[in-house]
C-alpha positions in Angstrom: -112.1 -9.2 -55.8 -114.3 -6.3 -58.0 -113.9 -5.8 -61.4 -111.5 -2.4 -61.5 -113.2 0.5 -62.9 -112.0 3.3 -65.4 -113.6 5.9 -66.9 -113.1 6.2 -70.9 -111.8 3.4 -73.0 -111.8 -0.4 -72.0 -108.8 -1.6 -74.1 -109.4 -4.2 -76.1 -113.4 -3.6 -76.2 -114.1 -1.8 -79.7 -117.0 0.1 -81.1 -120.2 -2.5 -81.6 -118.8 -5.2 -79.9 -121.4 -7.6 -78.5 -122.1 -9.2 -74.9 -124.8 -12.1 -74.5 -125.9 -10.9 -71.4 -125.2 -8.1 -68.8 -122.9 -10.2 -66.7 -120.7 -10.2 -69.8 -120.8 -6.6 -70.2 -120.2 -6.9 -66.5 -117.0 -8.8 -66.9 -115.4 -6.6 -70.1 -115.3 -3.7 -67.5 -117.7 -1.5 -69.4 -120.4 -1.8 -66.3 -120.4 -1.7 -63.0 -123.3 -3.8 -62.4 -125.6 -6.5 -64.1 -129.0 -4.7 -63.7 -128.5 -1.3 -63.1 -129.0 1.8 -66.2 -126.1 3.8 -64.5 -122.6 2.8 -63.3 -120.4 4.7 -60.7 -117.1 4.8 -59.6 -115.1 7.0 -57.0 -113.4 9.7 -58.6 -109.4 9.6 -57.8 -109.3 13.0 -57.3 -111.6 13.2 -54.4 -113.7 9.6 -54.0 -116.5 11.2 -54.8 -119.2 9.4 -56.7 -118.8 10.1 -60.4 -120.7 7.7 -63.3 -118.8 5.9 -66.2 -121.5 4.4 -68.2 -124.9 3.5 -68.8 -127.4 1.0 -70.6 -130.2 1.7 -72.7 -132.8 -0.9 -72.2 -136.4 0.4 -72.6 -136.3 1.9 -68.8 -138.4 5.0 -69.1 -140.7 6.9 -71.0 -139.4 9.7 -70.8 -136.0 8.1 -72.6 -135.4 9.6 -76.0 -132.7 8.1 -78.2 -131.6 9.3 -81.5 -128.7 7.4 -82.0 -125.8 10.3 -82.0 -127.6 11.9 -79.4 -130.0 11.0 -76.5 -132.4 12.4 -74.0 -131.5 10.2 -70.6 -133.9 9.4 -68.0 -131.9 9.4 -64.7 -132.5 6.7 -61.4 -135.2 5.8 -58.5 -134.6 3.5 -56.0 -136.9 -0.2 -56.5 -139.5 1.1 -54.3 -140.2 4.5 -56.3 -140.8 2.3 -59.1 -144.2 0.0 -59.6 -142.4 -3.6 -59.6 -144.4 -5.0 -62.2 -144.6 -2.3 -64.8 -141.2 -0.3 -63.8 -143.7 2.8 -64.1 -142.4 5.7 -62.0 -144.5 6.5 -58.6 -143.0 9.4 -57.2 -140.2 12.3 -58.5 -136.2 11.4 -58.4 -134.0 12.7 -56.4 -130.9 14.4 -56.9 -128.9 12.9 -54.3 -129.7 9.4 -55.3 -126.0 8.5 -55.6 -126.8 7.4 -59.2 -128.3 10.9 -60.4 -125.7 12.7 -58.3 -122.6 10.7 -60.1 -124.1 11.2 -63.4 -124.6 14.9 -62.5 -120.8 15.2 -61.2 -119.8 13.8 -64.6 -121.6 16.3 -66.3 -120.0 18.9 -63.8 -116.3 17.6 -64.8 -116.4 16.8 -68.4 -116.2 12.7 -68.2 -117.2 10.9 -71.1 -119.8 8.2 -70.7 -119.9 4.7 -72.1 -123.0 3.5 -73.5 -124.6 0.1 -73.9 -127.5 -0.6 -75.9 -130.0 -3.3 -75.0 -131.9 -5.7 -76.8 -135.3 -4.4 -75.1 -134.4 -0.6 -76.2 -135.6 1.5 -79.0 -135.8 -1.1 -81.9 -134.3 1.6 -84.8 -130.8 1.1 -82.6 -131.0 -2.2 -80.1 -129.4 -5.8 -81.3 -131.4 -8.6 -81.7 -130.3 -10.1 -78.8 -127.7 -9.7 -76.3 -126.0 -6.1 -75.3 -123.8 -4.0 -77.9 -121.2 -1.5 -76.5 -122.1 2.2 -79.1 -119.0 3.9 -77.8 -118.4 7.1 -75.9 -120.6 10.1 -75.3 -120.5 13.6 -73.1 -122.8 14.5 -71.2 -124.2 18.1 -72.7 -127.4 19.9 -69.8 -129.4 18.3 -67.0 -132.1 19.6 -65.8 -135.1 19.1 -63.9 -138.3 18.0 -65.9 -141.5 16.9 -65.9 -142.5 13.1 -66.6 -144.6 12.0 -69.5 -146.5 9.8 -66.7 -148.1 10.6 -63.6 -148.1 9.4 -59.5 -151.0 7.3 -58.8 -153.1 9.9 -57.4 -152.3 12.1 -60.4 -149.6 14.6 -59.6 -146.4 15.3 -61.4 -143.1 13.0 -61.3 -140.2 15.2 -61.7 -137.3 13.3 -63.4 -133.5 14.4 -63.4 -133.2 14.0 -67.1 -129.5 14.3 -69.1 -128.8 15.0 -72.7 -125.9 13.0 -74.2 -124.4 13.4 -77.5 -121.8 10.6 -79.2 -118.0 12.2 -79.2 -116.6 12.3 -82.9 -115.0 9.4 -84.3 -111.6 10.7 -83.4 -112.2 10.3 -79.6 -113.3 6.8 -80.2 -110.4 4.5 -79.5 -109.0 4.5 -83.2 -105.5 4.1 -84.2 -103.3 6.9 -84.7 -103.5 6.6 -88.3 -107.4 5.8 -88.3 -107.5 8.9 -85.8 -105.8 11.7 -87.9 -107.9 10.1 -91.1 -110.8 10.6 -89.3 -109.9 14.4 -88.2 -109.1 14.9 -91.8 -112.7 13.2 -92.9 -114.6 15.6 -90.3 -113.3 18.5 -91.6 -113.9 17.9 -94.7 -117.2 17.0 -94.3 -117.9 20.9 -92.4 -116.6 22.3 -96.0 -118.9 20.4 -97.8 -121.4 21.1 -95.2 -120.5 25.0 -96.1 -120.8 24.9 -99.9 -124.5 23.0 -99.7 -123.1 20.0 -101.4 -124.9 17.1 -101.4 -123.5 13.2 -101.5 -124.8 10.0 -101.1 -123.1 7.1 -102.5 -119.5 8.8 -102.0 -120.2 8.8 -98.3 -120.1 4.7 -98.4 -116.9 4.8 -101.1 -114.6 6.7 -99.7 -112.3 3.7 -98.9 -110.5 6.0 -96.0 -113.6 5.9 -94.0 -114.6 2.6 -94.0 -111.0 2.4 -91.3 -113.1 4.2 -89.1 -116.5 1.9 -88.8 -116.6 -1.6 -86.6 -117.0 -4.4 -89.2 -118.8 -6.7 -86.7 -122.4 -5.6 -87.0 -122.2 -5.8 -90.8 -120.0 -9.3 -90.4 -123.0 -10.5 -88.2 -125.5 -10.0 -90.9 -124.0 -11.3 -93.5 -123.2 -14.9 -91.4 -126.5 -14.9 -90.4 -127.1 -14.9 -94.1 -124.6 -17.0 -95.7 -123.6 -14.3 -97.8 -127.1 -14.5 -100.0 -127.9 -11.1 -101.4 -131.4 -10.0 -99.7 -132.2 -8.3 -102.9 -131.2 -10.4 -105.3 -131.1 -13.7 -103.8 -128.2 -14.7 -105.0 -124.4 -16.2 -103.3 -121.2 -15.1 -105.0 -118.6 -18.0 -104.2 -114.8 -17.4 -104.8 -112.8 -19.9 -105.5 -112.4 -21.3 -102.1 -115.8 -21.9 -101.8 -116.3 -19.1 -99.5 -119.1 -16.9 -99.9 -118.2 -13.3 -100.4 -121.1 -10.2 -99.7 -121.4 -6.9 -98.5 -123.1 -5.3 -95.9 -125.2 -2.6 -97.3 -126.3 0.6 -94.7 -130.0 1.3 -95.9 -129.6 5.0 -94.6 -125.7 5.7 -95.1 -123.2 6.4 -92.3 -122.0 9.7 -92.2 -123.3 13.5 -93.0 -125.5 14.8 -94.4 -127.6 11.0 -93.7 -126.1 10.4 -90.5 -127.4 6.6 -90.3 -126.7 4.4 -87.9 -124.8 1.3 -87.7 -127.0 -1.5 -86.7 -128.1 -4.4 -87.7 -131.9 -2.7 -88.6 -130.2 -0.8 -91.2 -128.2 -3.1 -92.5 -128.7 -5.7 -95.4 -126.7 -8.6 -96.8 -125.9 -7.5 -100.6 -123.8 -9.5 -103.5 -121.9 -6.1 -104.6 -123.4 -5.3 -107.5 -127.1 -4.9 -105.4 -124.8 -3.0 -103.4 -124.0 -0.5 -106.1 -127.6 -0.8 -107.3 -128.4 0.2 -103.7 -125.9 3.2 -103.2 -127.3 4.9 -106.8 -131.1 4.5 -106.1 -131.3 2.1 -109.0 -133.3 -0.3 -105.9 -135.4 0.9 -103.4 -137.9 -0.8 -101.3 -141.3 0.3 -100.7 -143.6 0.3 -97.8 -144.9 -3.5 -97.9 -141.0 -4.7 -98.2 -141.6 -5.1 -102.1 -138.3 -4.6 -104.2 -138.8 -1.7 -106.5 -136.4 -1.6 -109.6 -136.0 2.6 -110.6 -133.2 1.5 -113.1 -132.6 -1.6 -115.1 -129.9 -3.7 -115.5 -129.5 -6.4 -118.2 -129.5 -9.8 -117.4 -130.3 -9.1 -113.5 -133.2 -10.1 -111.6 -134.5 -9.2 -107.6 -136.5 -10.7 -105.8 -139.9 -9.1 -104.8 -139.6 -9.1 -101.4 -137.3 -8.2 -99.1 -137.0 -10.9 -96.3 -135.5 -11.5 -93.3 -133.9 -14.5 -91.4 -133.8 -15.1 -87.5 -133.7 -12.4 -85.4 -132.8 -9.7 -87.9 -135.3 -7.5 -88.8 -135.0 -4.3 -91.2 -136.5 -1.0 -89.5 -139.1 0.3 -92.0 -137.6 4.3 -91.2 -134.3 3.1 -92.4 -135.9 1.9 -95.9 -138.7 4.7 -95.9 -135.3 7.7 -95.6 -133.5 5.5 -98.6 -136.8 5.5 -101.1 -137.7 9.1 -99.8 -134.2 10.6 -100.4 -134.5 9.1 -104.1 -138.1 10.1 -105.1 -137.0 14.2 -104.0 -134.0 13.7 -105.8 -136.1 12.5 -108.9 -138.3 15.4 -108.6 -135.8 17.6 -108.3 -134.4 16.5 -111.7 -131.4 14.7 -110.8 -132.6 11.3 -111.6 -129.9 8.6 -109.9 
């Protein structure tokens, strides 16, 4: 019996959920298939072809993702592709019932689920395993040119997509977290409009924090036992549990618009959290902790390091140090 397919929302699968393998994402509905980048469905209205969601996993060159929005590379059939190095050998095809359904999506509005892989752009993949990002639309396609060439040195036309993430709203929330979020996004256009600029009070704002998946930050912090990466130290309550923060290196939200993965995220005690958020801590190029602003009686390490498969992306620190040092020179210190 198949797996039945819907397009939209897969109750009970939230936001940054993660799958060990593609047979799990597979069974959680979000897929149609375990190797494929695009899954299909028939459309109710008319049983034609229409596509649902797809994975990023390092398939093409020509694939450009920037987290809220993404330039797609559509499908060839196996033998258009080189087996070995999955390098393109001749142009795609608009009828290739993959293209075409991703196409009729585009054509009738459908939002697309998408999957990020542990072999995709390393700024936004999981360590390991498969991580569900939410939903998208679908906003051109056209006809382009690859980056690479045929064999003999002609150009490979790709059907290529552009994708961009739906606001937070559309993204399976509660009512409640819904309406807060509507409220949030409009006030973030005002602000927007009067030039404002925030940093720290775009992590603070307690009504926001409803609208972000805790289990990327709750993955880091296991993984570190709740020791502060900056400061090295555990805060135990008095249950013995450890208690710690995960701390977005570049912050969720406008005007930053970080992401939330575990390359920008750190495992923080709160008050290297703070310290963090105010640009009292950066960290430099070579992972060395830099202290702009001291505070009595505390000490950091001077490194930042890393356990298992987590690894912080140097952009994500670079943005955080960068933002500071133009805000010193602009006089407004931290």
């Amino acid at each position: 019996m198949g797996i039945e397919r819907i397009i939209g929302l897969i109750e009970g699968v939230a936001v940054g959920d993660l799958f060990g393998s593609r047979l799990d994402v597979m069974g959680a509905k979000l897929h149609q298939t375990n190797q494929k980048g695009i899954s299909w469905l028939k459309d109710e209205k008319d049983g034609l072809p229409v596509a649902d969601a797809i994975v990023l996993n390092g398939g093409y060159v020509d694939d450009d993702d920037r987290w809220t929005w993404m330039k797609y590379t559509g499908a060839s059939k196996g033998k258009e592709r080189d087996p070995n190095t999955g390098r393109l050998l001749r142009s795609q095809s608009w009828s290739y019932v993959d293209n075409a359904a991703l196409k009729r999506s585009f054509e009738r509005n459908y939002p697309i689920r998408i999957i990020r892989g542990y072999e995709g752009d390393e700024r936004y993949s999981p360590p390991r395993g498969y991580r569900y990002d939410g939903l998208f639309r679908i906003t051109a396609v056209r006809t382009a040119v690859s980056k690479d060439t045929a064999l003999d040195g002609s150009e490979i036309e790709i059907c290529q997509f552009d994708l961009e993430r739906l606001p937070d709203s559309k993204q399976g929330l509660t009512v409640v977290e819904a309406h807060v979020a509507e409220v949030l996004e409009e006030l973030e256009e005002e602000y927007d409009q009067q030039g404002e600029e925030r940093y720290p009070e775009v992590r603070t704002v307690a009504v926001q924090r409803l609208m972000r998946s805790v289990a990327t930050s709750r993955r880091v912090k296991k993984l570190y036992d709740g020791e502060c990466q900056l400061c090295g130290r555990r805060l135990l309550g008095p249950d013995g549990q450890s208690h710690s923060q995960g701390a977005h290196i570049r912050p969720l939200g406008k005007p930053h618009n970080g992401p939330d993965v575990e390359p920008n995220i750190i495992c923080v005690c709160p008050n290297c959290h703070v310290r963090l958020d105010i640009g009292a801590v950066v960290v430099d190029e070579n992972w060395s902790i830099v202290v702009r602003a001291e505070m009595f009686g505390e000490t950091l390490l001077a490194k930042l390091e890393t356990k298992g498969r987590h690894r912080v992306h140097p952009d994500y620190v670079r943005y955080h140090r960068e933002w500071w040092e133009q805000r010193a020179a602009r006089g407004q210190g931290s």
